[in-house]
DONU-286063 format. One record per residue (C-alpha): x, y, z; residue in one letter. Coordinates in nm, 2 decimals. Each point is the difference from the previous one (the first is absolute). Layout:
% DONU-286063
ATOM      u      v      w type
ATOM      X      Y      Z    a
...
This chain:
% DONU-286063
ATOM      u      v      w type
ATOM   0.00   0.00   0.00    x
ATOM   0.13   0.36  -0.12    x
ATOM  -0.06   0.28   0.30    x
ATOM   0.13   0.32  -0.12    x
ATOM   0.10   0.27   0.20    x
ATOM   0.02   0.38  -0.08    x
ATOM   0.10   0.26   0.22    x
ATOM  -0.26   0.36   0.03    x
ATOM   0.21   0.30   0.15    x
ATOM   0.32   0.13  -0.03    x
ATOM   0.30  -0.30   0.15    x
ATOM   0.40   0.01   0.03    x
ATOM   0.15  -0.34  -0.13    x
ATOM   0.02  -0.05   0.39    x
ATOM  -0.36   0.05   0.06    x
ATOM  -0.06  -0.21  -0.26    x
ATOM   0.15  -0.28   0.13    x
ATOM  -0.12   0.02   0.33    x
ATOM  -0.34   0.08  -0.11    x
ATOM  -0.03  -0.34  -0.28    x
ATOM  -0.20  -0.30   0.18    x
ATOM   0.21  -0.28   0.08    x
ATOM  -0.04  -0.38   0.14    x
ATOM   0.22   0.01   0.31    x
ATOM   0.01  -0.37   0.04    x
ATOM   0.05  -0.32  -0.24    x
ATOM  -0.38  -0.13  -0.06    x
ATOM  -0.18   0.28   0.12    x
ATOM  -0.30   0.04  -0.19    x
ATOM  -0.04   0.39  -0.02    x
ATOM   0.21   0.32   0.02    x
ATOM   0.08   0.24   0.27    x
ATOM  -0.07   0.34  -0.09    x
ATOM   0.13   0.36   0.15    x
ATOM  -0.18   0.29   0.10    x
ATOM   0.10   0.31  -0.25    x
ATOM  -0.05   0.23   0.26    x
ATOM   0.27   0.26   0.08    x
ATOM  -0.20   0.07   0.37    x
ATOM  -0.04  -0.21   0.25    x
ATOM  -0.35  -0.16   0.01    x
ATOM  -0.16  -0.05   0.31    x
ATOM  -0.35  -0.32   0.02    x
ATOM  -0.19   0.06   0.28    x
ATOM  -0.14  -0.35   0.16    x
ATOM  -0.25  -0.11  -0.23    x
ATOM   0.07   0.26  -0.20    x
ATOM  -0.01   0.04  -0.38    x
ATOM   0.31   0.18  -0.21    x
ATOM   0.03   0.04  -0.39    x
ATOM   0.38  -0.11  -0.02    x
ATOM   0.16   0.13  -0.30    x
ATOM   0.24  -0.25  -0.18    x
ATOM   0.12   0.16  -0.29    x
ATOM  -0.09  -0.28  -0.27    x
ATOM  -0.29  -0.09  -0.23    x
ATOM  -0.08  -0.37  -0.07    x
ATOM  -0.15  -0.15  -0.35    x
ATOM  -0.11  -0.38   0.03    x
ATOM  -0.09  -0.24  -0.24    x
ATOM  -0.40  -0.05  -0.05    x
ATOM  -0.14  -0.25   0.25    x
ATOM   0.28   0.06   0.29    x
ATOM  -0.04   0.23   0.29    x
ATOM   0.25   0.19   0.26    x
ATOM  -0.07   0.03   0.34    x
ATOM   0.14   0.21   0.28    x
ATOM   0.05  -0.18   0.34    x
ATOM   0.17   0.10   0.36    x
């Protein structure tokens, strides 16, 4: 399956980088992503927050991406 990623906003190579999801372990099913935000981001408890991660996601028809903690 093809998942491509595009950044939206304005990165250094570095940001980029840092920023790109990525499977931290050997057989994990999913990727880790990074919050894009240059200000620290504060949930209350049972709280709700828009986190900003810098990417856009296309998927193949038929497959879905979902966001988990």
């Amino acid at each position: 399956m093809l998942v491509n990623f595009k950044f939206v906003g304005n990165f250094s190579t570095e940001e980029k980088e840092f920023l790109f999801p990525k499977s931290q372990t050997i057989g994990a099913s999913g990727f880790d992503l990074a919050s894009a935000s240059r200000q620290e981001i504060e949930i209350p408890p049972h709280g709700r927050v828009l986190i900003p991660t810098g990417i856009s996601i296309s998927l193949p028809l038929g497959t879905e991406a979902q966001v988990r903690s």
